[in-house]
N, C-alpha and C positions, 0 to 999 in steps of 0.2 A: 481693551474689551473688543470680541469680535462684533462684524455688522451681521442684523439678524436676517436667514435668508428669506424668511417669508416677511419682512418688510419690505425687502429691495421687492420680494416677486410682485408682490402686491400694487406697491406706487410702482410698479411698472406697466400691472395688467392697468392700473387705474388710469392711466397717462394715455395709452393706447385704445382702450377701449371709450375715452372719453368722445370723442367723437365717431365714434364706431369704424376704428381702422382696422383690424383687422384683430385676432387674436392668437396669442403664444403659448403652444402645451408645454407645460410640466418639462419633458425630454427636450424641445427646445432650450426652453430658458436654464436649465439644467448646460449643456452645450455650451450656451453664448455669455453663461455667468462666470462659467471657468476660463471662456476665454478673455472677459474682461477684468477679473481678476489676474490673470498672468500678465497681463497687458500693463496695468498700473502697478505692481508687482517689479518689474521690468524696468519699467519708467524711472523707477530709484536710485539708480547705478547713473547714467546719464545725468540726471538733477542733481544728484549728490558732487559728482564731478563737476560740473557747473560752478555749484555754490561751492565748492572748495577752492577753487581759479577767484571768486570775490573773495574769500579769506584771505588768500593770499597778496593779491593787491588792497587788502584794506576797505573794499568797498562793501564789506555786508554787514548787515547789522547783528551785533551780536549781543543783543541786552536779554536778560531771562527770560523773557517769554516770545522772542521776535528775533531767532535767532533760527534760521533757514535750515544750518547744515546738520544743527539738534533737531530738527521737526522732522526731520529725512530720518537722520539716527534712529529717533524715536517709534518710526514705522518699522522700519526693521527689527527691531526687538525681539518682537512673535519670532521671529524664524533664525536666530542665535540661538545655535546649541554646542555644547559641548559634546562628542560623540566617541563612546571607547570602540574601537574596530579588534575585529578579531581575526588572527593570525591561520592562513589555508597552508598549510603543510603541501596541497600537491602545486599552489601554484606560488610558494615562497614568497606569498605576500600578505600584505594588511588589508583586511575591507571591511564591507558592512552591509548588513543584510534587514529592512529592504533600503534601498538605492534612492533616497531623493537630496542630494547633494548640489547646490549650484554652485557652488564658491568656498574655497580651501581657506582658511586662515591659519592661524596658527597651530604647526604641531609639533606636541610635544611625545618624546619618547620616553619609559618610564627604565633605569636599569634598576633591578632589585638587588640589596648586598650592600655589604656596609667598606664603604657611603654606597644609599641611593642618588642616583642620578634622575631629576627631572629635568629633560634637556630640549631646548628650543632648537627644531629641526629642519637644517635648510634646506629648500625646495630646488631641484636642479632640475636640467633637464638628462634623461637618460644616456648622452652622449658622453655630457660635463661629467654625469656619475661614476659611468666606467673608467673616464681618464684619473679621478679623485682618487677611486679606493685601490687604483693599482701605484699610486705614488707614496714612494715611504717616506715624501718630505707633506705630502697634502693629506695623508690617511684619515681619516673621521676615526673621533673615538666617543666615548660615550655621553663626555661631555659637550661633544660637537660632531654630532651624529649628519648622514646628508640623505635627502630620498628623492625619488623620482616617480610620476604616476604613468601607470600603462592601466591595461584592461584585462579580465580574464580570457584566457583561450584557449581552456583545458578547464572545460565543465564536466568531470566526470562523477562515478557515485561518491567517492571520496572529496569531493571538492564541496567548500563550504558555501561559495557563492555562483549565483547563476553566469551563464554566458553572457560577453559585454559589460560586467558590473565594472567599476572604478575598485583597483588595485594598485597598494602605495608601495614600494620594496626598501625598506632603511638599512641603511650600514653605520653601524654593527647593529645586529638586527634585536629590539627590544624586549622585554618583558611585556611590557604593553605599551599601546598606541591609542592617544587622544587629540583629536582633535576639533580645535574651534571651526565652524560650518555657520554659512548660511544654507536654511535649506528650505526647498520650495514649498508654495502651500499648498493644503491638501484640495482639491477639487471641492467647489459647495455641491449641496445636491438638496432641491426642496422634494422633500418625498412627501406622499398625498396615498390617500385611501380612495375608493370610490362610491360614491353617494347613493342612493334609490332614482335619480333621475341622470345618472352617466357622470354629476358633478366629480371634481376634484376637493378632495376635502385634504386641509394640510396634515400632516402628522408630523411632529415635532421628534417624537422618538426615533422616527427613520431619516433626517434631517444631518446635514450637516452646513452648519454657521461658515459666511466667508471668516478669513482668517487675518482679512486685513483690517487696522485700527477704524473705529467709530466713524472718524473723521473724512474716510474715504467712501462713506455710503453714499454721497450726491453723485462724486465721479462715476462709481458701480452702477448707479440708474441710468447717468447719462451714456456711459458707455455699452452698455445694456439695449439700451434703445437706441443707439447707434447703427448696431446689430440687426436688434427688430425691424429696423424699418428697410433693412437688404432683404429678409424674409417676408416680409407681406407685400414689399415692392410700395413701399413709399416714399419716396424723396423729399418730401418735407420732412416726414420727423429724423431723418442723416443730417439733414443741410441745419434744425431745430438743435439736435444735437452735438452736432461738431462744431457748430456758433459757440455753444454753451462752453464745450470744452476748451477752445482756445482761448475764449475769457477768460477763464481760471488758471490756465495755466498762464499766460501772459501774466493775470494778477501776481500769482506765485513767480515768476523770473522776473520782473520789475524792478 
């Protein structure tokens, strides 16, 4: 379940304004929520790698509910998708329209015809590629298809995706292309109306929810107010809140 954004705003104006240090608009907090959601967002690759090196040596705990490298897993969830991309004729590749992709996993190419072929598709790099499909002892065929990514660079009217998007080229080139993705979240935003005395009043309809699990709403205040207090120029609530954070995170790598 996402965390709600006019909670985090809330105990954040509440934290801040508790002793009257200073105060954060709407567009601020908007700004510094996105950036501390990319922040912990991020933070998962690193920690996951971590607790996978305990796996490996035996030293993590792995019992149903106290089990590190699932509670990472389990964050990421949200943003596992399976994604069909669609094939651009002017720039003889796969892609996908809009573009928020961080990380490639598995792809699969589809050949239609009997038999279909759904084929798990090795990733190479563009060098490896051209040496592969010109050998007729290493040739890719549909069972064992190979691809490589590049970028668009030939955005014209006929072209399906913008300039710079993420373009995959497979040999022998598929029916269709899906693939497993991690992909980024979407920016929060606390959207607000305006009151009879200048107030911010929330509105939930023009709103959008962070996107990371329940569990990381404390991180999101504190790293939130980490923020805050570069912008009003307070060095207790930085030095308040990065105490906090290494606490927890220590907790967590222990």
């Amino acid at each position: 379940m996402a965390v709600n954004v006019n909670s985090v705003y809330q105990t954040v104006l509440y934290i801040i304004n508790k002793e009257q240090r200073g105060y954060i608009t709407p567009a601020e907090f908007n700004s510094l929520a996105a950036r501390a959601q990319s922040e912990i967002f991020m933070s998962y690759f690193p920690d996951g790698n971590q607790v996978n090196r305990l796996n490996q040596s035996n030293k993590q705990n792995d019992t149903e509910f106290f089990d590190m490298f699932k509670d990472i897993s389990y964050k990421l969830f949200p943003f596992e998708n399976s994604l069909a991309f669609s094939y651009d004729s002017a720039n003889l590749g796969w892609g996908i329209v809009p573009e928020n992709i961080y990380k490639l996993g598995e792809i699969i190419s589809t050949y239609t015809g009997q038999p279909q072929y759904d084929s798990i598709t090795q990733l190479t790099s563009k060098k490896d590629y051209e040496k592969i499909i010109r050998s007729k002892l290493t040739a890719p065929t549909k069972q064992n298809p190979i691809c490589f990514t590049t970028n668009v660079n030939n955005a014209s009217l006929t072209t399906l995706l913008p300039q710079g998007s993420l373009l995959i080229k497979v040999f022998p080139n598929p029916n269709q292309l899906n693939i497993n993705c991690i992909t980024l979240p979407k920016p929060p935003r606390w959207s607000f109306s305006t009151g009879p005395q200048g107030q911010y009043i929330y509105s939930g309809g023009g709103s959008i929810n962070f996107e990371l699990v329940n569990s990381e709403q404390v991180n999101l205040v504190t790293s939130i107010l980490k923020y805050c207090g570069i912008i009003i120029n307070d060095p207790t609530i930085i030095q308040t809140a990065e105490q906090e954070s290494r606490a927890a995170e220590a907790n967590l790598k222990s």
